[in-house]
C-alpha beads as a LAMMPS data file, in Angstrom:
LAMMPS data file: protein, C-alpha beads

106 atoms
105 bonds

1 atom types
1 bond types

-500.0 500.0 xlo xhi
-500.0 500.0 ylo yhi
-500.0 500.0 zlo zhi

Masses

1 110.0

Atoms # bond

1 1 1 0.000 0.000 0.000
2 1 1 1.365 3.534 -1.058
3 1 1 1.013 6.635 1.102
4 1 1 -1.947 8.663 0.360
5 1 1 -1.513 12.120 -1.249
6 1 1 -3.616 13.614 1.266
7 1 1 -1.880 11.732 4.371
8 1 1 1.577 13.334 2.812
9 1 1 -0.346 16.878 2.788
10 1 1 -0.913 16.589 6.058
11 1 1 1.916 15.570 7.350
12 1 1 3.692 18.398 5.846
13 1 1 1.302 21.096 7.014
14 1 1 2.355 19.736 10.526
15 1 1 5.576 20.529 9.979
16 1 1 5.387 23.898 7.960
17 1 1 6.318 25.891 10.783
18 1 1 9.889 24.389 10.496
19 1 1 12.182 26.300 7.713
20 1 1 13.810 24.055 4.741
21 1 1 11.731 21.120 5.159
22 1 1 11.522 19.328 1.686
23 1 1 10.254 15.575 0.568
24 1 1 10.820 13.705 -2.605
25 1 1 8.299 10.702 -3.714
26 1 1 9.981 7.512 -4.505
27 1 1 7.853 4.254 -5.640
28 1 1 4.759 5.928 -3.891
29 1 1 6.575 6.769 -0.899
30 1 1 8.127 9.749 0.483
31 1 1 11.358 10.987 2.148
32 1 1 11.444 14.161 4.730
33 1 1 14.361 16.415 4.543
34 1 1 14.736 18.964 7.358
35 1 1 17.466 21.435 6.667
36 1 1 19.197 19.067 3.209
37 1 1 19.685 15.859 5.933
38 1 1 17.132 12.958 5.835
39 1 1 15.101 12.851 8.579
40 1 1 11.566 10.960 8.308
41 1 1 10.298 8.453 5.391
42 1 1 6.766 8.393 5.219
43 1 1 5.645 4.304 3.857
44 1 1 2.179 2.771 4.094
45 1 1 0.918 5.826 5.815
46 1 1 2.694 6.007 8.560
47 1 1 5.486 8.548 9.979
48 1 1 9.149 6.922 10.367
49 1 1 11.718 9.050 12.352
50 1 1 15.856 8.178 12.502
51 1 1 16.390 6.030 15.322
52 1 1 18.949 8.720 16.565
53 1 1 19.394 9.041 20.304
54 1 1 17.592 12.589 20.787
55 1 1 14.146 10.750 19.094
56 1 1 14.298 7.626 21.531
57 1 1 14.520 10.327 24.084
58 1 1 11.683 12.193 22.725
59 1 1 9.325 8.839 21.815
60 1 1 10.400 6.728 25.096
61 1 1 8.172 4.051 24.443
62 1 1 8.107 4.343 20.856
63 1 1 8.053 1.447 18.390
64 1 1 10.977 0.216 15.938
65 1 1 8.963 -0.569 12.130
66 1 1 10.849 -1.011 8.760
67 1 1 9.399 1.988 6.545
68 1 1 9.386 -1.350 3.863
69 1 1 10.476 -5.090 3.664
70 1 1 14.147 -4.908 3.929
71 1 1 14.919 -1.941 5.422
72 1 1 16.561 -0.716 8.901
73 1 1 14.166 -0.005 11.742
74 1 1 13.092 3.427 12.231
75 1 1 11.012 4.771 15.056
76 1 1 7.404 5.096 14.603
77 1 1 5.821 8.693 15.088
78 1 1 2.108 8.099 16.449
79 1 1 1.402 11.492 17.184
80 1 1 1.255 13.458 14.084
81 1 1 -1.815 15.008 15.187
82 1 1 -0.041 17.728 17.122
83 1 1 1.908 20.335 14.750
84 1 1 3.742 21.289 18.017
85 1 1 5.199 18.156 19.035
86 1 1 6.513 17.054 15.166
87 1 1 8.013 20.618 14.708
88 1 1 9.997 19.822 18.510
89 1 1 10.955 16.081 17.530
90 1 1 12.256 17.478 14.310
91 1 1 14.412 20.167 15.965
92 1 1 15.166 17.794 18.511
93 1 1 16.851 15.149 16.167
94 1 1 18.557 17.176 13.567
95 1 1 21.766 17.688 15.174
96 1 1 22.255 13.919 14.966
97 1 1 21.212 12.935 11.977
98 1 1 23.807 11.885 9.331
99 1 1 25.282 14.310 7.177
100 1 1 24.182 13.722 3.174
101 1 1 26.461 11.527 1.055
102 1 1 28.131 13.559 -1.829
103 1 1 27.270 12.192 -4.981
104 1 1 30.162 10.775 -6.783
105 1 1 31.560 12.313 -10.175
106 1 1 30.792 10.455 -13.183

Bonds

1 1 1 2
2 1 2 3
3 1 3 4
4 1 4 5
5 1 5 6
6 1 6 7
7 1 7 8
8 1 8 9
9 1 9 10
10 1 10 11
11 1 11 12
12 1 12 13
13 1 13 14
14 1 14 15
15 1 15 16
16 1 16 17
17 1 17 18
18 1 18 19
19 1 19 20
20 1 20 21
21 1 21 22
22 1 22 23
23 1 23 24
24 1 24 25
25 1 25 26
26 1 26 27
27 1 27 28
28 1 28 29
29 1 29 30
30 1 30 31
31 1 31 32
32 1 32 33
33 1 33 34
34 1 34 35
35 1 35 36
36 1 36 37
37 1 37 38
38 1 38 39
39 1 39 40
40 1 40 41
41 1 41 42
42 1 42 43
43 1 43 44
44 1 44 45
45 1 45 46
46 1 46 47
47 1 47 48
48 1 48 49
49 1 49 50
50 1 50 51
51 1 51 52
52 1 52 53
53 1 53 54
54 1 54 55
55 1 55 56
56 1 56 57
57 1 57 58
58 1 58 59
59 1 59 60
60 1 60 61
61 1 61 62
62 1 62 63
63 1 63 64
64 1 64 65
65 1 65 66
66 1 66 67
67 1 67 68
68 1 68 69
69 1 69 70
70 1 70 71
71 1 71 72
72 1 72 73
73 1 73 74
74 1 74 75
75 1 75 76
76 1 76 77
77 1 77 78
78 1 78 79
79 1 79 80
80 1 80 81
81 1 81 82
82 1 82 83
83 1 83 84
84 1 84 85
85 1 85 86
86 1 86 87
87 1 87 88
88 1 88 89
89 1 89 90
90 1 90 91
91 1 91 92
92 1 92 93
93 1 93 94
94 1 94 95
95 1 95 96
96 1 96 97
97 1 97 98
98 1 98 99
99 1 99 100
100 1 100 101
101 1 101 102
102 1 102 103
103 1 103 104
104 1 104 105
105 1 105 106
């Protein structure tokens, strides 16, 4: 199952109050960037976080999901109701998150 259109919509109005956040579809799915570093996929509607220290600190009891069948866990965002508490876990995890890989030259 794909994520919805709408379901990516709303996700992203959650977190427009955060500057350079960014997403690119791939197969149906979507990635988050917050500030040119990946930090969220969005598969099967559902939001996936980095595992990254700062967001097991922030989701304590939060659950570990593959965003798709052969994939690393990531930790599973079940509040995306509240606008406030995205924009914090975003903010909260960025520092941690992996710089992006340069592209090689061809």
């Amino acid at each position: 199952m794909a994520t919805s259109k709408e379901y990516m919509s709303f996700i992203l109005e959650q977190l427009s109050n955060l500057e350079e956040i960014s997403s690119r579809s791939m197969m149906g799915e979507y990635i988050i960037y917050y500030k040119g570093k990946i930090a969220a996929y969005v598969c099967d509607n559902r939001l996936l976080v980095k595992p990254v220290e700062a967001a097991k600190k922030y989701i304590p009891d939060g659950i570990f999901e593959p965003p798709y069948k052969g994939a690393k866990d990531m930790l599973l965002v079940e509040r995306v109701d509240s606008a406030e508490y995205l924009t914090g876990l975003f903010k909260a995890v960025y520092e941690e998150l992996p710089a992006p890989k340069k592209k090689k030259q061809k």
